[in-house]
C-alpha positions as CSV (number, residue, x, y, z in Angstrom):
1,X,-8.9,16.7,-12.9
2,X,-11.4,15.4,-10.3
3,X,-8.8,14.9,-7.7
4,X,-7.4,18.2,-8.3
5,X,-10.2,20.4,-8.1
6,X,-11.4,18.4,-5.0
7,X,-7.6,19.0,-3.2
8,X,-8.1,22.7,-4.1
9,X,-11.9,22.8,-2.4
10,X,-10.2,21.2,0.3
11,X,-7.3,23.0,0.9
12,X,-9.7,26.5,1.0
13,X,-12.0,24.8,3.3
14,X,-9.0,24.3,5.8
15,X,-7.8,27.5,5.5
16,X,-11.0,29.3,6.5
17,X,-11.9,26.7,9.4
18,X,-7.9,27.7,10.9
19,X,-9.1,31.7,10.5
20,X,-11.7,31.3,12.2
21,X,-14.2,32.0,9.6
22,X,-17.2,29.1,10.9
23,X,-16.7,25.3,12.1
24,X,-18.3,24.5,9.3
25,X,-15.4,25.1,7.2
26,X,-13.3,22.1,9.2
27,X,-16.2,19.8,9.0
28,X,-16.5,20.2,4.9
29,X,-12.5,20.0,5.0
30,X,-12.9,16.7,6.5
31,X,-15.0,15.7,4.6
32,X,-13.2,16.1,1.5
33,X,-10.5,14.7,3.0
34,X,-11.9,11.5,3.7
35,X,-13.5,11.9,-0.2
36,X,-10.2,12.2,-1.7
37,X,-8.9,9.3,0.4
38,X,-11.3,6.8,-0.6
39,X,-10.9,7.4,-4.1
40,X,-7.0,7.1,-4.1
41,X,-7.3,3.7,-2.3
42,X,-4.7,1.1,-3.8
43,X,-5.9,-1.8,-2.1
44,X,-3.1,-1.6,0.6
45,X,-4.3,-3.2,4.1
46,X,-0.8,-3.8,5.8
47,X,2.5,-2.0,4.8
48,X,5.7,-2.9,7.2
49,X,9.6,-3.0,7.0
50,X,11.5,-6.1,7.7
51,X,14.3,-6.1,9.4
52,X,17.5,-8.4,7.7
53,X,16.3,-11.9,8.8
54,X,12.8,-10.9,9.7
55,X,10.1,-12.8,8.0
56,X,5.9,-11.7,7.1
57,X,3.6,-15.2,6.6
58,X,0.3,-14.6,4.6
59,X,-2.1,-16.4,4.7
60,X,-5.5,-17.2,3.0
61,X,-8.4,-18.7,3.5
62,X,-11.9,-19.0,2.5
63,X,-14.7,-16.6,3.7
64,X,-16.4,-17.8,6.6
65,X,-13.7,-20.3,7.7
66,X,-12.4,-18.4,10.2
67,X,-13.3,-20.4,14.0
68,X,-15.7,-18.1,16.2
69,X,-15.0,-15.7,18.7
70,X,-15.2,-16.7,22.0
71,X,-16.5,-13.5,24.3
């Protein structure tokens, strides 16, 4: 219901920031946009296609075992 309502508030925001209405408009369109982003985050931080014999190694390790960056 949330999302919903939000997409609508969005999509009217967009539509008076492209007449012309006030910048304003396209700021709180981004805005929401960015909202409604965040809350439909599944978690995803990579997504790819492989190619037929391509392969994708993941790795983990623990935090702070990474070796430091050399400037």
């Amino acid at each position: 219901m949330l999302d919903r309502l939000l997409r609508g508030f969005q999509a009217r925001a967009f539509r008076q920031a492209w007449r012309g209405r006030h910048s304003a408009w396209f700021v709180i369109g981004a805005a929401l946009w960015m909202v409604n982003r965040s809350r439909r985050d599944d978690g995803v931080v990579f997504r790819t296609k492989l190619q037929p014999g391509e392969g994708l190694l993941v790795t983990t390790r623990a935090p702070g075992s990474f070796p430091p960056v050399d400037d």
